[in-house]
C-alpha angles and dihedrals in degrees: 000000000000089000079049099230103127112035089222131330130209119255145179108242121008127276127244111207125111096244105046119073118208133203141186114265118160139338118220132178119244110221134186107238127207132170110271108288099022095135134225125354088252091052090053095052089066090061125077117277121235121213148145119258130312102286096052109130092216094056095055090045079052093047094049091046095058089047098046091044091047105252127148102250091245128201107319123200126198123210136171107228135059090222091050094052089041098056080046093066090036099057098041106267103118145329123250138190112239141161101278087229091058097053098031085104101064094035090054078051092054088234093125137019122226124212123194120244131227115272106279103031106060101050114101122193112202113196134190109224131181145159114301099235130161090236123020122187120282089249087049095048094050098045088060100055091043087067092034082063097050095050087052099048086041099053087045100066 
């Protein structure tokens, strides 16, 4: 976005720099998830944990949830694609901690199990953030207070 090639992005967590805005999009839930069967919470840490690469947020939340509960960081494997880590899971390989709306599909399917996590460690805020400009284009602009409006409606009920 400062080398303006994307107009905003979505992110977990705001931004703090003095040229980009930030605002409010979307909350989501992160969940541990397991191959069907798989047993208690407690049951899947001891498994290796599937992830993408080192810099995924999820994987440091993961990473600060097993040292703060007290579980030996296990195995860990890295791999580049959502589907891939997914039919991991899936097939028993490992357990991974997700956004519960990118994996409700193949939970509906029964081809992985979810487990809630502890408070403070399973809310997601997801945030909109783009170039703090004096003008920004009409679609922008109304894209933003599209989601301002949201925010609004959704911490009033």
């Amino acid at each position: 976005m400062l080398n303006d090639e994307l107009d905003g992005a979505f992110i977990y967590g705001p931004v703090e720099h003095p040229d980009i805005a930030h605002v409010a999009a979307f909350r989501d839930e992160l969940v541990l998830i397991s191959e069907p069967g798989a047993g208690s919470l407690e049951d899947c840490l001891a498994k290796p944990m599937l992830f993408f690469d080192v810099g995924c947020s999820h994987r440091a939340r993961a990473e600060r949830f097993l040292s703060e509960s007290g579980h030996p960081s296990g195995p860990v494997m890295e791999f580049g694609t959502f589907e891939v880590i997914l039919r991991g899971v899936s097939e028993g390989l490992g357990v991974s901690m997700l956004p519960k709306s990118s994996i409700a599909e193949a939970a509906e399917a029964g081809r992985i199990a979810t487990h809630r996590l502890p408070d403070g460690y399973r809310d997601l805020h997801i945030w909109f953030v783009h170039r703090r400009e004096p003008v920004c284009s009409s679609a922008l602009t109304a894209f933003i207070a599209m989601l301002d409006a949201d925010a609004a409606t959704n911490s009033a009920t």
